[in-house]
C-alpha positions as CSV (number, residue, x, y, z in Angstrom):
1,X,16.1,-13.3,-5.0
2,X,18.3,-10.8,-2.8
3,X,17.4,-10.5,0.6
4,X,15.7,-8.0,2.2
5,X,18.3,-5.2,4.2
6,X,17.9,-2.7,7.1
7,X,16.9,0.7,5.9
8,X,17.3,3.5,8.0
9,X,17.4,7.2,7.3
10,X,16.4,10.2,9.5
11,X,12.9,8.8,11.1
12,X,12.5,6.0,7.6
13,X,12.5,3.2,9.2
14,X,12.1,-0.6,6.9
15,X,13.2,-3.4,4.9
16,X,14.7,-2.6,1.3
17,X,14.2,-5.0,-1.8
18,X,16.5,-4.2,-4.4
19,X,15.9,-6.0,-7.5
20,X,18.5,-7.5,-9.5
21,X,17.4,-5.7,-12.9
22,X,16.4,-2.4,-11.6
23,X,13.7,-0.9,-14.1
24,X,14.8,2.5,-12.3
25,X,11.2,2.3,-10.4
26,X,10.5,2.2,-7.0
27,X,7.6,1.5,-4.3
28,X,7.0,1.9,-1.2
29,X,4.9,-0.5,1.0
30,X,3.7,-0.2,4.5
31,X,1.3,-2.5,7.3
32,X,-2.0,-2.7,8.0
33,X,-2.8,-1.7,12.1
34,X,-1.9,-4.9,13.4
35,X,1.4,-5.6,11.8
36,X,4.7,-4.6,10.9
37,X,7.2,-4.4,7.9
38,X,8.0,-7.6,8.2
39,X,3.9,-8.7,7.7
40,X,4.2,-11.6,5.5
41,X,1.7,-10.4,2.9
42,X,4.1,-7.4,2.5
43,X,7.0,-9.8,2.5
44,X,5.5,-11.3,-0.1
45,X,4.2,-8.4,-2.4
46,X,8.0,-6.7,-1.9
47,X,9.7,-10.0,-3.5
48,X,7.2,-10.0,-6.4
49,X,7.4,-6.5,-7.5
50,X,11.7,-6.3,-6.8
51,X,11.9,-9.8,-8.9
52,X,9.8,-7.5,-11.7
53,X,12.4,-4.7,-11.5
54,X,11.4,-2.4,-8.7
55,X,13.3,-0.7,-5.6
56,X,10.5,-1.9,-2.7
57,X,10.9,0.0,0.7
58,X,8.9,-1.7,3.3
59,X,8.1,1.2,5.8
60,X,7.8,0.5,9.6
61,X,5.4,3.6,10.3
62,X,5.7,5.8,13.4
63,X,3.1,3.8,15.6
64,X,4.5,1.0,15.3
65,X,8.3,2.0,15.6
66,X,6.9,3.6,19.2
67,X,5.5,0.7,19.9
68,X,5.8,-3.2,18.6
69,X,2.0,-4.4,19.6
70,X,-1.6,-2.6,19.1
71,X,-3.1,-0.3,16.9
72,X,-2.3,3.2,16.2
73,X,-4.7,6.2,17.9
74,X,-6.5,8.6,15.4
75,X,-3.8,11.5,16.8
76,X,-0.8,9.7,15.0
77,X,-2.1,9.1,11.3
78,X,-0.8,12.6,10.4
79,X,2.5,11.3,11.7
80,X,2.0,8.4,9.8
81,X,1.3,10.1,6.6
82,X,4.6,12.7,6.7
83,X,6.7,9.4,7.6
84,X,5.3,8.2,4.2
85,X,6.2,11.3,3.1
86,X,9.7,10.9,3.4
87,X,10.2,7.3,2.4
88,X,9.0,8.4,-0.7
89,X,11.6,10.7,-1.2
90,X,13.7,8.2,0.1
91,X,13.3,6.0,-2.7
92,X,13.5,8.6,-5.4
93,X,17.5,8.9,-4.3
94,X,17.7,5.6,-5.3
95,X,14.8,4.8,-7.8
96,X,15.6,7.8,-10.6
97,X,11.7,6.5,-12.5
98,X,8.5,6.6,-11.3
99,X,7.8,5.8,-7.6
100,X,5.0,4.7,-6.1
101,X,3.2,4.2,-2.8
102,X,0.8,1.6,-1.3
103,X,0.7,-0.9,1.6
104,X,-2.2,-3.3,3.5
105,X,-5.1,-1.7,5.0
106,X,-4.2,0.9,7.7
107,X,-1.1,2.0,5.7
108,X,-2.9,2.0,2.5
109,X,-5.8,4.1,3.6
110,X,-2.7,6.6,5.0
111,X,-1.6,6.2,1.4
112,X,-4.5,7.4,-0.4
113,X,-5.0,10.1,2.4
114,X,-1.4,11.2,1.4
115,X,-1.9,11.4,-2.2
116,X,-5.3,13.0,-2.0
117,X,-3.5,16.0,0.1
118,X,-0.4,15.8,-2.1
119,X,-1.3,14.8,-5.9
120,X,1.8,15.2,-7.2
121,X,3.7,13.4,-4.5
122,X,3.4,9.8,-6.0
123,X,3.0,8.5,-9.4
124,X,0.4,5.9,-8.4
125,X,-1.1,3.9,-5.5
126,X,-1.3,0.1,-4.5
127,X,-4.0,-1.0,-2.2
128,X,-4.0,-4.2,-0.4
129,X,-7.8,-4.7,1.3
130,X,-8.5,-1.2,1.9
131,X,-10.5,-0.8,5.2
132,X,-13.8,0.6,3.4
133,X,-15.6,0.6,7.0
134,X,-15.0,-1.4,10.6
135,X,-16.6,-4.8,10.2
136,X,-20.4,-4.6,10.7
137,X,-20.7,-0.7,10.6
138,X,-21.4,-0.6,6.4
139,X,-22.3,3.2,7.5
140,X,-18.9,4.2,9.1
141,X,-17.3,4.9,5.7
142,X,-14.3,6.4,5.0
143,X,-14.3,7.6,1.6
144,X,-14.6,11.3,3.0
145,X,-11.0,12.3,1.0
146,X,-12.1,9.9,-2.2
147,X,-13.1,13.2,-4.2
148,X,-10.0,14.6,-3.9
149,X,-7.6,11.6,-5.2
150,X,-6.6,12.1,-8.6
151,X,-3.3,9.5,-8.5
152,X,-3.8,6.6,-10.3
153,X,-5.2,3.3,-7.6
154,X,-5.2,0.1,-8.2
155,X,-7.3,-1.7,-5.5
156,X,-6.3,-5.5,-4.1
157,X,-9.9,-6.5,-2.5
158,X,-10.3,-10.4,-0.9
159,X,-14.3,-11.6,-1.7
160,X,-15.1,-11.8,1.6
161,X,-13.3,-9.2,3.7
162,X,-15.8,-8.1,6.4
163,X,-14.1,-4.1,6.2
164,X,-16.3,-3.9,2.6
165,X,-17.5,-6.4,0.3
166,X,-16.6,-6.3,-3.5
167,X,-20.2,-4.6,-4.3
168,X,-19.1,-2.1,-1.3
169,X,-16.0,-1.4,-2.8
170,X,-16.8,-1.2,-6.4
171,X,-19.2,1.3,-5.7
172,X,-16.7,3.4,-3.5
173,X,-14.0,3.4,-6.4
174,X,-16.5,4.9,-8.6
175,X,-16.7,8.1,-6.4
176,X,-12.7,8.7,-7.5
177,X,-11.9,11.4,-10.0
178,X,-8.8,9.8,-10.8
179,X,-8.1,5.8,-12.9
180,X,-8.9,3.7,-10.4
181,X,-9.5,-0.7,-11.6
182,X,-10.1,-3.0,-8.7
183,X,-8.7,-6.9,-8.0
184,X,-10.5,-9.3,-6.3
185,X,-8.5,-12.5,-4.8
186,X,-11.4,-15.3,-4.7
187,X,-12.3,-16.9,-1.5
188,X,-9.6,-14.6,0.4
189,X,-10.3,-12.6,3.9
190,X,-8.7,-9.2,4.7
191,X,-5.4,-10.7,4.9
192,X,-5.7,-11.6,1.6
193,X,-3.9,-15.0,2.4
194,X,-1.0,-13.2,3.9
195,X,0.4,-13.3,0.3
196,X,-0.4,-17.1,-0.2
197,X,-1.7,-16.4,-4.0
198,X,0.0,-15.9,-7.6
199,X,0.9,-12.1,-6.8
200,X,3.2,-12.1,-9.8
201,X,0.3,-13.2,-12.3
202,X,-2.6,-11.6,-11.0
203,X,-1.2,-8.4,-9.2
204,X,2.5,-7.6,-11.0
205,X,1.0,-8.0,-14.3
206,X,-1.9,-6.3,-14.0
207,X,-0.1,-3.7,-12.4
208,X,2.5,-3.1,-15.0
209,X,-0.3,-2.5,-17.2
210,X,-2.5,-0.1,-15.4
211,X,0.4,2.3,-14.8
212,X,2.0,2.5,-18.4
């Protein structure tokens, strides 16, 4: 496996996987509130999907290039979402396929809020434990963009992740217009084990398959 490299253009700030077979895809992966590019779960996720082929951009999002500790405040998500923006169309100058966008909670909720504003800007999404609601507020949902996401989403869910249990989820994804097939990683919290789990059977594969 290659090691990850600096990637830095305009306000794009990451880690770049580059496979050794490029399939000519790419993807682009950014952290949950509480962590970084370097989150181990994404660390781990980026070497499974560039040893399959892909270009994988690990984005550093604005908040956290501001800042190294805490979460980000509600008035920086649109922020977050243009930088996502861009290191999308930073990876279709290198990836000339199909590129797609996802990352671990935080980022992938900024992901699907992104494609549900712009449904042509990505070819599909990847969600790592998807922050369905704050622990122990089932009624603080926020689904309120679901309706309009028409990109295909797969959904990476641990069985016992206090931000929405599988039933939770399951009946969330059903509200999306667009494909939409949920994972769940057995016994695993909302950081999904910090990538401690057979990403390469269970998420690559069924991956690959969902977006042919």
């Amino acid at each position: 496996m290659i090691e990850a490299t600096e990637f830095a253009a305009k306000s794009v700030r990451g880690l770049l996987n580059q496979p050794e077979t490029p399939t000519g895809e790419g993807l682009v992966l950014t952290h949950g509130a509480g962590g970084n590019a370097r989150a181990p779960l994404l660390a781990a996720v980026a070497e499974a999907f560039a040893a399959s082929g892909m270009w994988v951009l690990r984005c550093e999002l604005p908040f956290r290039q501001r800042r190294p500790h805490g979460p980000p405040g509600p008035a920086e998500a649109a922020g977050d979402r243009e930088n996502l923006r861009q290191a999308v169309n930073e990876v279709r100058a290198i990836a000339p396929g199909r590129v797609f966008l996802g990352g671990h909670s935080y980022g992938g909720r900024q992901a699907t809020m992104l494609a549900a504003e712009e449904p042509q800007s990505v070819d599909g999404l990847l969600l790592f434990s998807y922050p369905l609601h704050p622990p122990k507020k089932p009624t603080v949902l926020r689904i309120a963009h679901f309706a309009d996401l028409q990109t295909p989403a797969l959904f990476v869910h641990g069985s016992r992740d206090e931000f929405g249990s599988v039933e939770e989820m399951t009946a969330a994804l059903r509200l999306l217009p667009g494909p939409a097939a949920l994972i769940v990683i057995e016994k695993a919290g909302h950081d999904l084990r910090r990538g401690k789990f057979d990403i390469e059977g269970i998420v690559v594969e069924r991956f690959r398959e969902f977006r042919i």
